[in-house]
C-alpha positions in Angstrom: -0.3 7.9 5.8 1.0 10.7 3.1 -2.1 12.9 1.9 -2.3 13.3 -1.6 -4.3 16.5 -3.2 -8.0 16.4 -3.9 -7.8 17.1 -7.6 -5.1 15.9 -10.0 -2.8 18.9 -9.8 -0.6 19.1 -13.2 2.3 21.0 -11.4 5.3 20.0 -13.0 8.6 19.9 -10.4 12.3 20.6 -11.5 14.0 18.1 -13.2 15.2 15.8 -11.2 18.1 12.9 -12.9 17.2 10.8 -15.4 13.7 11.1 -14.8 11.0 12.0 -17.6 8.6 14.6 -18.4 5.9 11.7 -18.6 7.0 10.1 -15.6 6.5 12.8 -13.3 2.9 13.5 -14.4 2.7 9.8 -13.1 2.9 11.3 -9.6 0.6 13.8 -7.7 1.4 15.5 -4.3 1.0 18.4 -2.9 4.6 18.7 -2.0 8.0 18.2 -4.1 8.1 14.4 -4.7 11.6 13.0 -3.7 14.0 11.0 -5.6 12.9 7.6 -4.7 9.2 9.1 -5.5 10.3 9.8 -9.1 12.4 6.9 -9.8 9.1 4.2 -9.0 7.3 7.0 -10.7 10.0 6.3 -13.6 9.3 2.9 -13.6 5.7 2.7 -14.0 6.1 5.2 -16.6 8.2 2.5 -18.6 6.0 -0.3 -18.3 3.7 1.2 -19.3 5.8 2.0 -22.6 7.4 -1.1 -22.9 4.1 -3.5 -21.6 1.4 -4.1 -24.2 -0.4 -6.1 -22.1 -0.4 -3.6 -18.9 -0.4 -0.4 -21.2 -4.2 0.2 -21.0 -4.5 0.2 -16.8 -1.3 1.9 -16.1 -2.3 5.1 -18.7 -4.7 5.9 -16.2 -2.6 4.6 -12.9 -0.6 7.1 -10.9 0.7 7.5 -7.8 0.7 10.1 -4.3 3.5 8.6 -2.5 6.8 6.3 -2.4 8.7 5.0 0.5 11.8 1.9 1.3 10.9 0.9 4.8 13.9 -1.4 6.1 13.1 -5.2 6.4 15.4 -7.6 8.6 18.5 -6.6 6.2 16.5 -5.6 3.1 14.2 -2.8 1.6 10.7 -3.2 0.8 9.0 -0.6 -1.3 5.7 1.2 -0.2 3.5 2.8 -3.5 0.7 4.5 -2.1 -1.8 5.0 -4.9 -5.5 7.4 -4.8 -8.4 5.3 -3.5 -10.5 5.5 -6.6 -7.7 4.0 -8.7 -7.6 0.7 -6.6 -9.9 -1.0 -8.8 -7.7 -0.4 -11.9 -4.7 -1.8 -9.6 -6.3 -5.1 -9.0 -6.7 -5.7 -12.5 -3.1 -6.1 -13.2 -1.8 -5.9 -9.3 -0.1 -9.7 -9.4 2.2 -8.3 -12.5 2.8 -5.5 -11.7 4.0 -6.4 -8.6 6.2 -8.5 -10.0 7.2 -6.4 -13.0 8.2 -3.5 -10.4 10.1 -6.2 -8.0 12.8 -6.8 -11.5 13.2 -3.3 -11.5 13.6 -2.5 -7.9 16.3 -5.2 -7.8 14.4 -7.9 -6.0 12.8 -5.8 -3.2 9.5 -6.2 -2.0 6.6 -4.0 -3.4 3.5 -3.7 -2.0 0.5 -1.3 -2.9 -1.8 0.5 -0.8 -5.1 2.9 -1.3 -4.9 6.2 0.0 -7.2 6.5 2.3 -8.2 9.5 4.5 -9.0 8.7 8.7 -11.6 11.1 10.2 -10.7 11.6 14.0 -13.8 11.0 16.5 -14.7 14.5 17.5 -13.5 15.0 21.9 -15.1 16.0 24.5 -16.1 20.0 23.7 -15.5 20.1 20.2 -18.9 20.4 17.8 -20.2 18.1 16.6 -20.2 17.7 12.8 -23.5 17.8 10.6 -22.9 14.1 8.9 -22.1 11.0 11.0 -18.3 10.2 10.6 -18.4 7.1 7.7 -17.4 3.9 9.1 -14.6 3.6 6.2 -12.9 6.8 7.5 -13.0 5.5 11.4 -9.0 4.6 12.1 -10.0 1.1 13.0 -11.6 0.7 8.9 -8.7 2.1 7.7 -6.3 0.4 9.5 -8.0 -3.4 8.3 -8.4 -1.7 4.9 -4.6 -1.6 4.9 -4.1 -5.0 6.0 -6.0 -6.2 3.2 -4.3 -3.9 0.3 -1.0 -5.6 1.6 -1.6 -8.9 1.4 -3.5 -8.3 -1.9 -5.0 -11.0 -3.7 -4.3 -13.3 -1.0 -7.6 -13.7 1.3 -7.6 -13.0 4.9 -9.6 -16.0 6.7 -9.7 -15.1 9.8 -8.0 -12.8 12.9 -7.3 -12.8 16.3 -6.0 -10.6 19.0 -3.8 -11.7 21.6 -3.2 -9.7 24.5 0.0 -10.1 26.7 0.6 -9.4 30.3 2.0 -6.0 30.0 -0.7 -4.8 28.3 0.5 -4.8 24.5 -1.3 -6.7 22.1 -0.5 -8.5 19.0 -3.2 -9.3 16.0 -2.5 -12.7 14.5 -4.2 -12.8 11.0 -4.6 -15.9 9.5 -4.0 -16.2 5.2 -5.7 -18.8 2.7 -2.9 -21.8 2.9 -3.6 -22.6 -0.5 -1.2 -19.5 -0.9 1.6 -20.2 1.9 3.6 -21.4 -0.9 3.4 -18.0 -3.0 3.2 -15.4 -0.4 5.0 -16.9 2.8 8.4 -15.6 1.9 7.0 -12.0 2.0 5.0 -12.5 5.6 8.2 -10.7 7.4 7.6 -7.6 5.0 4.2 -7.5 5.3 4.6 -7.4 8.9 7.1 -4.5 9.3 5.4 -2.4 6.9 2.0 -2.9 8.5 3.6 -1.4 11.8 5.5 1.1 10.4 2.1 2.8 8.7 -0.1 2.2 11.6 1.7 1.2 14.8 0.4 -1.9 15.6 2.0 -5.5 15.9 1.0 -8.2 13.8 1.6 -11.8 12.9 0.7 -14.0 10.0 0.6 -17.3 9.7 -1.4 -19.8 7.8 -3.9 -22.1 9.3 -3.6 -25.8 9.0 -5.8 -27.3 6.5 -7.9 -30.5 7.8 -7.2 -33.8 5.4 -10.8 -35.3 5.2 
């Protein structure tokens, strides 16, 4: 994952086209943001102009990192966004998502927390003074990921399937009282899940029991 700065830097990067003053302090890196970086940066900055309603949460929102990551024929976009700024996400996550989506031209947005993984130490290496946290373990992370994607749908279950040559793929099972709002978007979460972390999954949605 991109690694955003510690502290909110206030650098301010040459102008890039048609992109604000305001808009780029809506994103933070420690590197020159891109074009693509500035223009979701852009957009947040005009909801947040132009939406009374989303105005309050996204004065404090900004963002570390933007990506398109190809999707069977299509572009879905990836907004990473600091850890300690999920909470204010959540609030308004369902419109925003869908306010961004108009502006992105249909694509698919999804939101993720930045998160930092701490390597286990090898063989020969000291060992540090405080046990690594379990939320910075690359296994935490990576399930912290799955569940930012698929965000506010709930995950109900998972299972790993493991095939002959050795590859495995994790099949995670969604609340079907979504299917109908989320399954379009199942072959994006998919492909961006592997893009970020390497691994194979599958989603589906269990079959309810009629009692």
């Amino acid at each position: 994952l991109p690694r955003g700065p510690k502290p909110r830097s206030r650098r301010r990067w040459p102008l890039r086209q048609a992109v604000s003053m305001s808009a780029q302090m809506k994103i933070v890196k420690a590197t020159e943001p891109d074009q693509f970086e500035l223009d979701v940066a852009q957009a947040i900055c005009d909801l947040e102009a132009n939406s009374n309603d989303l105005k309050a949460e996204l004065r404090e929102l900004y963002i570390v990192a933007a990506k398109e990551v190809d999707v069977t024929g299509r572009k879905a976009v990836v907004i990473f966004v600091p850890f300690k700024l999920l909470k204010v996400v959540r609030k308004i996550q369902s419109r925003l998502v869908r306010e961004l989506e108009k502006k992105f031209s249909g694509k698919h947005v999804v939101i993720i927390g930045q998160r930092r993984i701490m390597r286990k130490p090898s063989a020969g290496q000291r060992q540090p003074k405080q046990k690594r946290p379990r939320s910075r373990t690359l296994t935490a992370v990576h399930e912290a990921i799955l569940e930012d994607l698929v965000h506010p749908t709930e995950i109900v279950g998972k299972h790993t399937r493991y095939r002959l040559d050795g590859s495995k793929m994790i099949k995670v099972y969604l609340d079907p009282k979504e299917a109908a709002n989320v399954e379009y978007k199942v072959d994006t979460y998919a492909t961006v899940y592997k893009k970020l972390t390497g691994k194979e999954v599958k989603f589906e949605f269990p079959v309810q029991e009629s009692h």
